[in-house]
PDB file of the backbone (N, CA, C, O) and the ligand in Angstrom, with CONECT records:
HET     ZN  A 101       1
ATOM      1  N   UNK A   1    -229.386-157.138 -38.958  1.00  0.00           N
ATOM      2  CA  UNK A   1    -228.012-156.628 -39.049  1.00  0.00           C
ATOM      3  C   UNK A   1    -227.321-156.568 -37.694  1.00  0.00           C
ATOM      4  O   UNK A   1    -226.307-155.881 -37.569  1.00  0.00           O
ATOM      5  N   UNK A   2    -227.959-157.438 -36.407  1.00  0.00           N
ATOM      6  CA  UNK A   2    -227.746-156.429 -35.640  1.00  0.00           C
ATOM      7  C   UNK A   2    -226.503-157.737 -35.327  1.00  0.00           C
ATOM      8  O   UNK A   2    -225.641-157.421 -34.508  1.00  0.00           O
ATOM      9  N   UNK A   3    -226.395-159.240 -35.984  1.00  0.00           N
ATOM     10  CA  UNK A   3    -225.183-159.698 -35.896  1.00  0.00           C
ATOM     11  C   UNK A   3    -224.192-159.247 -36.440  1.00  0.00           C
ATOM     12  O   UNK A   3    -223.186-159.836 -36.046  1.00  0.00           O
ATOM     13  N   UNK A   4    -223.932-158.263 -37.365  1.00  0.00           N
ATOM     14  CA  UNK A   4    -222.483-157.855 -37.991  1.00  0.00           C
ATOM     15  C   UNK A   4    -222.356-156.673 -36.610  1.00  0.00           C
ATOM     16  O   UNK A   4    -221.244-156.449 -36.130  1.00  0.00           O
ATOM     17  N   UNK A   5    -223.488-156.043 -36.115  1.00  0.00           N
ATOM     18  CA  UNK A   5    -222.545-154.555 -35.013  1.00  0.00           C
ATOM     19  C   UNK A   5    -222.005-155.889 -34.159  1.00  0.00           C
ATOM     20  O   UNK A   5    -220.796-155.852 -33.931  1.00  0.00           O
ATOM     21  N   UNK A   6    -222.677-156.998 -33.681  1.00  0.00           N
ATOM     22  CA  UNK A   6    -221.846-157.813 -32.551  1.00  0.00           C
ATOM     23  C   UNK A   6    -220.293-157.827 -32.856  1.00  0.00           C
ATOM     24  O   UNK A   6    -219.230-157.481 -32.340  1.00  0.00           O
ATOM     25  N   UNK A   7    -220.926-158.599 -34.322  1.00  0.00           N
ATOM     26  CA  UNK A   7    -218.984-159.278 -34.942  1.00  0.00           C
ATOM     27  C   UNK A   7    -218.034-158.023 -34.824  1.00  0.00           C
ATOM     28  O   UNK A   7    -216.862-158.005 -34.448  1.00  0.00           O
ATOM     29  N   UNK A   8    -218.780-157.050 -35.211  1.00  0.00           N
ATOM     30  CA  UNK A   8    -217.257-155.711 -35.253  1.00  0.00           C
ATOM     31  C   UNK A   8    -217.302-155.432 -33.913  1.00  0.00           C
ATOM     32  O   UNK A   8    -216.265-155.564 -33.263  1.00  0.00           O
ATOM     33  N   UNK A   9    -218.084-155.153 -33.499  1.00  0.00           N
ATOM     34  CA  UNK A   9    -217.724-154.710 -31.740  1.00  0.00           C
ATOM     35  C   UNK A   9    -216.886-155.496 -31.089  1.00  0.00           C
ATOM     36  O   UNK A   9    -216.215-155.149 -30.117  1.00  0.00           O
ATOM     37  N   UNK A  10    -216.898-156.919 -31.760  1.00  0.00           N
ATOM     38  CA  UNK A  10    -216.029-157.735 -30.954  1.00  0.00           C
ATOM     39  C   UNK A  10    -214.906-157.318 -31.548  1.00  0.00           C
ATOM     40  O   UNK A  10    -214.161-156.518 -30.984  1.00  0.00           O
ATOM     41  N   UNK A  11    -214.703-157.712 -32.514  1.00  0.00           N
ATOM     42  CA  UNK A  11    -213.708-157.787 -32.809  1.00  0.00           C
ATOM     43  C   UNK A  11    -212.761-156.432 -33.015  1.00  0.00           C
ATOM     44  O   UNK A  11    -211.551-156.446 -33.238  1.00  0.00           O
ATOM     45  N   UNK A  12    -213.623-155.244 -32.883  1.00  0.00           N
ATOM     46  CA  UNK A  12    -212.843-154.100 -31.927  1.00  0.00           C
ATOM     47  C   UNK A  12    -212.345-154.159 -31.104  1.00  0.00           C
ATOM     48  O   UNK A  12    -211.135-153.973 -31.237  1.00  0.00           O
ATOM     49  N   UNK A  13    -212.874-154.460 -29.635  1.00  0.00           N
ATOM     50  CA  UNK A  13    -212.480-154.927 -28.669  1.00  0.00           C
ATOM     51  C   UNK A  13    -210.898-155.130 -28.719  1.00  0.00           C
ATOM     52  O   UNK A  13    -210.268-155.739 -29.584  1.00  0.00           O
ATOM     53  N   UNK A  14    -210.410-154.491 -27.608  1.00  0.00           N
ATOM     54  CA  UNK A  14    -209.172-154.391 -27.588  1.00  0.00           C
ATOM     55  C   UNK A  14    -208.515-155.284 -27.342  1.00  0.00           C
ATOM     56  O   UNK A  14    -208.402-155.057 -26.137  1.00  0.00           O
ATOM     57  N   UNK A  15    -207.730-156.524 -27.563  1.00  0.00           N
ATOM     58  CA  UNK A  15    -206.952-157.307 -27.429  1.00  0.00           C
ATOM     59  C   UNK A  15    -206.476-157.953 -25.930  1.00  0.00           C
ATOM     60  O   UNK A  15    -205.895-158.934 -26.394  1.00  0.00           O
ATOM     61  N   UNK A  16    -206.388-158.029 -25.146  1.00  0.00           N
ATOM     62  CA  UNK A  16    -205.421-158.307 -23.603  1.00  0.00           C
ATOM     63  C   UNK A  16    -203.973-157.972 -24.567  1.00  0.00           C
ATOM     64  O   UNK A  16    -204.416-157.788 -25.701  1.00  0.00           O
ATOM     65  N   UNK A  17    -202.747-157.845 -24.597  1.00  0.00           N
ATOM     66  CA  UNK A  17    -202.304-158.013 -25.353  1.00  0.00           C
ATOM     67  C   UNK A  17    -201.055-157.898 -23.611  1.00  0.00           C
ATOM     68  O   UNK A  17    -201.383-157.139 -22.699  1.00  0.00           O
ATOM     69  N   UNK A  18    -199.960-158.632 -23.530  1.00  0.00           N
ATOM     70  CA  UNK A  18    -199.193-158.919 -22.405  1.00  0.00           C
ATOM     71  C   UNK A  18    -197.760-158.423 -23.227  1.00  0.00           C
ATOM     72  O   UNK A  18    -197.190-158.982 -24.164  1.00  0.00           O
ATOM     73  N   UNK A  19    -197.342-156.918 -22.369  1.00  0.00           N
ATOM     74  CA  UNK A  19    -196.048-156.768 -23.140  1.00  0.00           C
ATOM     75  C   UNK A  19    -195.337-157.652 -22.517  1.00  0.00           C
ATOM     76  O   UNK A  19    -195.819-158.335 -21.614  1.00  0.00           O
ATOM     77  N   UNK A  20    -193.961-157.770 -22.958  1.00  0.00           N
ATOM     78  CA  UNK A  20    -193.159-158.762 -23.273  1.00  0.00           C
ATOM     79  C   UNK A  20    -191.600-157.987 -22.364  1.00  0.00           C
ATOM     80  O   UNK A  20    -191.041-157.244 -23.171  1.00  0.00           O
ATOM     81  N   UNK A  21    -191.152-157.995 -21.539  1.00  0.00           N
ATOM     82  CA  UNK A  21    -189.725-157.083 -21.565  1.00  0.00           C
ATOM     83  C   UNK A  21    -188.673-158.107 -22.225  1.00  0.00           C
ATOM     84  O   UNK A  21    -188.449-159.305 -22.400  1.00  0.00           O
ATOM     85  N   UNK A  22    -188.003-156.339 -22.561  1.00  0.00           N
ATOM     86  CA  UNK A  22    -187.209-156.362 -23.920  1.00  0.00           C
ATOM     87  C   UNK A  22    -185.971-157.047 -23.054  1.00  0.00           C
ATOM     88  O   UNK A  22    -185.416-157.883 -23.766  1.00  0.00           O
ATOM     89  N   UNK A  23    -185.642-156.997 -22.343  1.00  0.00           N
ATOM     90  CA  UNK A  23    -184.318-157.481 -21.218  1.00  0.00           C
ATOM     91  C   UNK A  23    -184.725-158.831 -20.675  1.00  0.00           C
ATOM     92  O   UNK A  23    -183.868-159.713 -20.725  1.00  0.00           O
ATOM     93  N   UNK A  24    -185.611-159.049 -20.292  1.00  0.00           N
ATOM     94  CA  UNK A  24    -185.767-160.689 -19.357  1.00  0.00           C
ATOM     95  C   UNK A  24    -186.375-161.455 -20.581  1.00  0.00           C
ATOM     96  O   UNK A  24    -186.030-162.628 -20.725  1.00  0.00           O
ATOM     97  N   UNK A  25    -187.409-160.795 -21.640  1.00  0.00           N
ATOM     98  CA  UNK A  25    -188.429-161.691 -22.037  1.00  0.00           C
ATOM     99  C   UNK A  25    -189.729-162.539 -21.301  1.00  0.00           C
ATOM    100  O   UNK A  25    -190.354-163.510 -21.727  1.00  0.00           O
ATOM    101  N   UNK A  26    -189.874-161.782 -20.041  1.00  0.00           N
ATOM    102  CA  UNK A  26    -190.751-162.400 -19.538  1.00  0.00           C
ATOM    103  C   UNK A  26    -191.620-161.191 -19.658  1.00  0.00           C
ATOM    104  O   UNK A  26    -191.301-160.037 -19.941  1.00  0.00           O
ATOM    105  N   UNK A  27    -193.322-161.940 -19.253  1.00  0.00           N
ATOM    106  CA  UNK A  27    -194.098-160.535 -19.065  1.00  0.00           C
ATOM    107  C   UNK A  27    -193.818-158.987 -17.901  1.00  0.00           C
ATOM    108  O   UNK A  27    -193.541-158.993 -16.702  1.00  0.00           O
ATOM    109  N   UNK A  28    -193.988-158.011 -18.675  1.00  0.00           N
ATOM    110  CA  UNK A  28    -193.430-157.121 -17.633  1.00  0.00           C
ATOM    111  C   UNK A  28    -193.845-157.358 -15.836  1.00  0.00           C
ATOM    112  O   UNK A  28    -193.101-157.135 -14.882  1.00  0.00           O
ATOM    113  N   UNK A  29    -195.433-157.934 -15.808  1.00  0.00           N
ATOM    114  CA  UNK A  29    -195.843-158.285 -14.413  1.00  0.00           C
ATOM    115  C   UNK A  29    -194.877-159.681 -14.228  1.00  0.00           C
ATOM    116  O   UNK A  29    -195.340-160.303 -13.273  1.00  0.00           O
ATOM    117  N   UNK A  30    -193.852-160.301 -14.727  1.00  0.00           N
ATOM    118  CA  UNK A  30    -192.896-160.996 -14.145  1.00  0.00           C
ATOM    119  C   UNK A  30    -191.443-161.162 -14.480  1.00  0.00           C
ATOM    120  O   UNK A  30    -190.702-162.140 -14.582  1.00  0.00           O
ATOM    121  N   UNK A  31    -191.287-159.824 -14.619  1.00  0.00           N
ATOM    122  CA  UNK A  31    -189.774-160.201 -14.346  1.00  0.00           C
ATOM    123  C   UNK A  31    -188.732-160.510 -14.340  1.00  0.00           C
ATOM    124  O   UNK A  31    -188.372-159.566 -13.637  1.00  0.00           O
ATOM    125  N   UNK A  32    -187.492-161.248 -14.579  1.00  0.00           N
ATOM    126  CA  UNK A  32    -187.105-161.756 -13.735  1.00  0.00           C
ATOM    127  C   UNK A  32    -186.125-161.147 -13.116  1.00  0.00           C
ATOM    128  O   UNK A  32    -185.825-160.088 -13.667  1.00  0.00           O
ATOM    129  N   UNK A  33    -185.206-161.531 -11.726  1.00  0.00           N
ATOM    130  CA  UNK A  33    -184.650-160.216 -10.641  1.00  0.00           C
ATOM    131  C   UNK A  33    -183.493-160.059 -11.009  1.00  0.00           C
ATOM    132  O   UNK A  33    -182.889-159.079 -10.575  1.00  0.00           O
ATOM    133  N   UNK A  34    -182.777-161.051 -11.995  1.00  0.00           N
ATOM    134  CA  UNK A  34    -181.508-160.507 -13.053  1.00  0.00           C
ATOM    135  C   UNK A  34    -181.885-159.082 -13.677  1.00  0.00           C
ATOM    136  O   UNK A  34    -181.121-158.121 -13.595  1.00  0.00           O
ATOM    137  N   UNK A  35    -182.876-159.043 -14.177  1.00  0.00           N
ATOM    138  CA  UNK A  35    -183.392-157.685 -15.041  1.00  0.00           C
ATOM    139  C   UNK A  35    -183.100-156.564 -14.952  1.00  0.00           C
ATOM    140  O   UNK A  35    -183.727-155.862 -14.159  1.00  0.00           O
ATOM    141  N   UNK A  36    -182.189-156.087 -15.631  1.00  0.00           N
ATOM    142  CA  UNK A  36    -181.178-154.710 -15.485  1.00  0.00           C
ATOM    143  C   UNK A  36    -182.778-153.414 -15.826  1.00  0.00           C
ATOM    144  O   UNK A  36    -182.483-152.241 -15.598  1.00  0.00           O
ATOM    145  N   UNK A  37    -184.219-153.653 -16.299  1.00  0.00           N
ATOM    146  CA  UNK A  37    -184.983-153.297 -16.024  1.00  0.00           C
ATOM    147  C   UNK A  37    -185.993-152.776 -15.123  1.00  0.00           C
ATOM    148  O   UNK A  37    -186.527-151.743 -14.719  1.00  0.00           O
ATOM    149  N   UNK A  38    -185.964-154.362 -14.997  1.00  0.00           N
ATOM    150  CA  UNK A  38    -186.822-154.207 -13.374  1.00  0.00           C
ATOM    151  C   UNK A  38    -186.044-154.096 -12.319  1.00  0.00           C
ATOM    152  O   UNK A  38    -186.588-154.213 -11.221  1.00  0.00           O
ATOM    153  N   UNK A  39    -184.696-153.863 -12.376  1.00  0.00           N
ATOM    154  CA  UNK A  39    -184.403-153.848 -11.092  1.00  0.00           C
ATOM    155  C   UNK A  39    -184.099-151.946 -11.419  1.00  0.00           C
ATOM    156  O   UNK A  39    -183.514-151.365 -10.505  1.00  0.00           O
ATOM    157  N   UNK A  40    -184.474-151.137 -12.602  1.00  0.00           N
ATOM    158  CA  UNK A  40    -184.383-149.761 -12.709  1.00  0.00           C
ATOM    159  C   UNK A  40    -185.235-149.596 -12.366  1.00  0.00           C
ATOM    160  O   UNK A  40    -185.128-149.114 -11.239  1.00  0.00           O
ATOM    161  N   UNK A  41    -186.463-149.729 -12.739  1.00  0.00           N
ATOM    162  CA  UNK A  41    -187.710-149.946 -11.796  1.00  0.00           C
ATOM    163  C   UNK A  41    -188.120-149.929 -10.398  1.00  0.00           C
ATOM    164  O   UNK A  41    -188.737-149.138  -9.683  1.00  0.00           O
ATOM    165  N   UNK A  42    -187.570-151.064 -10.249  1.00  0.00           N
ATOM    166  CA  UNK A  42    -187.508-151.299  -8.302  1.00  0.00           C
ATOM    167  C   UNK A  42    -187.029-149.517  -7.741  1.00  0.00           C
ATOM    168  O   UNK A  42    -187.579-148.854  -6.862  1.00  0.00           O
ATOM    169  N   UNK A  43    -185.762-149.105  -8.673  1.00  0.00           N
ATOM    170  CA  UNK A  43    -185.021-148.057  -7.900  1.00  0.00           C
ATOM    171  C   UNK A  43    -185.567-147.113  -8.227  1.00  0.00           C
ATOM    172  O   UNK A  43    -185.389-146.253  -7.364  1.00  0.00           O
ATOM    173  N   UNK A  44    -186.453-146.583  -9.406  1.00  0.00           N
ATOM    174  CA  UNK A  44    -187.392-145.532  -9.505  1.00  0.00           C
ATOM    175  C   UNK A  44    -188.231-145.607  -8.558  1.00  0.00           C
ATOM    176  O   UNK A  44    -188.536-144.616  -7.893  1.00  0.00           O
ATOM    177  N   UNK A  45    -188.822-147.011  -8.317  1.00  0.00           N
ATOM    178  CA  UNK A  45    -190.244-146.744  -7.263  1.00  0.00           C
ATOM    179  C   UNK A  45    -189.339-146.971  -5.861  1.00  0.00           C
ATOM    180  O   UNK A  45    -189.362-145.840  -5.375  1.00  0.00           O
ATOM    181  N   UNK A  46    -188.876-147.471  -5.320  1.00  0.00           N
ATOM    182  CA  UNK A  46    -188.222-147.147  -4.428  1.00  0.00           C
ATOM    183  C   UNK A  46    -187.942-145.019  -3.942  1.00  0.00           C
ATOM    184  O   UNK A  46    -188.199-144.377  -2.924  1.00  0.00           O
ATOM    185  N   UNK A  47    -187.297-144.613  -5.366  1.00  0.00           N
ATOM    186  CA  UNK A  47    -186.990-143.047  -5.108  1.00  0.00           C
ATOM    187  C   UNK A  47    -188.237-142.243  -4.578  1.00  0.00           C
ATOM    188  O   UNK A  47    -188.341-141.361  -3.725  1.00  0.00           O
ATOM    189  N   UNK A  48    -189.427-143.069  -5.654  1.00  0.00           N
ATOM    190  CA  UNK A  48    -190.963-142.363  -5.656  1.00  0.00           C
ATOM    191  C   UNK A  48    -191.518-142.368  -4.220  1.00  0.00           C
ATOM    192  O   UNK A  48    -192.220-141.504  -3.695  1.00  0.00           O
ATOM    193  N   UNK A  49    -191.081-143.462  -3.717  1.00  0.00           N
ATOM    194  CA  UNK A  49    -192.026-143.782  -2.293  1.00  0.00           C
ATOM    195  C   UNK A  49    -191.361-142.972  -1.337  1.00  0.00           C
ATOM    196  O   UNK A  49    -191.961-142.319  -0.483  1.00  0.00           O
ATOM    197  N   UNK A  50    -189.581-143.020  -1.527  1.00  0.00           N
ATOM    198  CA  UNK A  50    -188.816-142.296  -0.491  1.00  0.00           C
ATOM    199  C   UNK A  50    -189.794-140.311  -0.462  1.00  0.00           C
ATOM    200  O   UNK A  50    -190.451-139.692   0.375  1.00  0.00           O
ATOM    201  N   UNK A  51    -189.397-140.090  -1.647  1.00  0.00           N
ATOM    202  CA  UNK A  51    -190.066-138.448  -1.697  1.00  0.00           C
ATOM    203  C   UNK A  51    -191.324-138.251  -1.631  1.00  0.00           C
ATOM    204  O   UNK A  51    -191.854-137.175  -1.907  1.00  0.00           O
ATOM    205  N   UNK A  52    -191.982-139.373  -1.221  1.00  0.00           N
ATOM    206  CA  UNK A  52    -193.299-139.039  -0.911  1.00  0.00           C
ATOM    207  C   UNK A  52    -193.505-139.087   0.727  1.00  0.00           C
ATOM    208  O   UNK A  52    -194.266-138.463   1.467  1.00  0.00           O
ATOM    209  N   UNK A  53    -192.490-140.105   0.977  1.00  0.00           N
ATOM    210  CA  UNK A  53    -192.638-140.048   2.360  1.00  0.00           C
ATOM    211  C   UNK A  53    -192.142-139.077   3.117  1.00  0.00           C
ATOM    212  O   UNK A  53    -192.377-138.793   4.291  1.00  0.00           O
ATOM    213  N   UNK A  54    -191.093-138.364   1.958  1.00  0.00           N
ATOM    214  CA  UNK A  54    -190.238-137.179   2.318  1.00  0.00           C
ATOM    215  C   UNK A  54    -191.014-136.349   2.707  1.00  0.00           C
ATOM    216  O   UNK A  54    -191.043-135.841   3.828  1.00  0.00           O
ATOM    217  N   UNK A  55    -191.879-136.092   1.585  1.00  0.00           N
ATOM    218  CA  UNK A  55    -193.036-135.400   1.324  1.00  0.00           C
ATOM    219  C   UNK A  55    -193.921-134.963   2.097  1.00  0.00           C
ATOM    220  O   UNK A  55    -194.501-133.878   2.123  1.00  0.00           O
ATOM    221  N   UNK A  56    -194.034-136.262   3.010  1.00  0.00           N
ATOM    222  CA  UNK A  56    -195.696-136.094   4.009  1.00  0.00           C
ATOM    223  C   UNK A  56    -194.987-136.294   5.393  1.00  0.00           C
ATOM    224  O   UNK A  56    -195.590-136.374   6.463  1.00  0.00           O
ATOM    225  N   UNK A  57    -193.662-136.362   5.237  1.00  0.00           N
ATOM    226  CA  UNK A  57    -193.178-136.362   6.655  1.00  0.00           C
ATOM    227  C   UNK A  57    -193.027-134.584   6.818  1.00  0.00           C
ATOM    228  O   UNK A  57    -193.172-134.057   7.921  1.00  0.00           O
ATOM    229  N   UNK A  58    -192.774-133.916   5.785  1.00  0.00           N
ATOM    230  CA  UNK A  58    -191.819-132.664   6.275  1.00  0.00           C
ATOM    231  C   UNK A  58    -193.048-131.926   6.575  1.00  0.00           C
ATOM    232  O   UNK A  58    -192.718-131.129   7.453  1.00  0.00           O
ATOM    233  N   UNK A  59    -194.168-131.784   6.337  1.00  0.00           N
ATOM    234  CA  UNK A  59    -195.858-131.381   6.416  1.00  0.00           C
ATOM    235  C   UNK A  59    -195.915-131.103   7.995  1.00  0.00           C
ATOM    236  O   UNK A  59    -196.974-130.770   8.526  1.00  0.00           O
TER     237      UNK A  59
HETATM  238 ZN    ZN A 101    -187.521-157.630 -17.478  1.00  0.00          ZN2+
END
């Protein structure tokens, strides 16, 4: 039996599965720099890095 635990384990196995953005249609790891997304993105992590640096500067 111990080929059917293989087959289900595999086929448990979680997928890769590559989201898709809803704005470019490309995968979210690409983009593209039209992307009223990723470029919200860019400006969130941009804010994140500023207040961190804020952060460890004012220390
Ligand atoms: Zn996008």
């Amino acid at each position: 039996m111990s080929f059917l635990k293989k087959l289900f384990s595999r086929e448990s196995e979680p997928q890769q599965r590559v989201r898709i953005c809803v704005e470019c249609g490309m995968p979210i790891a690409e983009h593209k720099e039209w992307c009223s997304i990723w470029q919200h993105q860019q400006e969130s992590d941009r804010k994140a890095a500023a207040a961190a640096a804020a952060k460890s500067t004012s220390i």
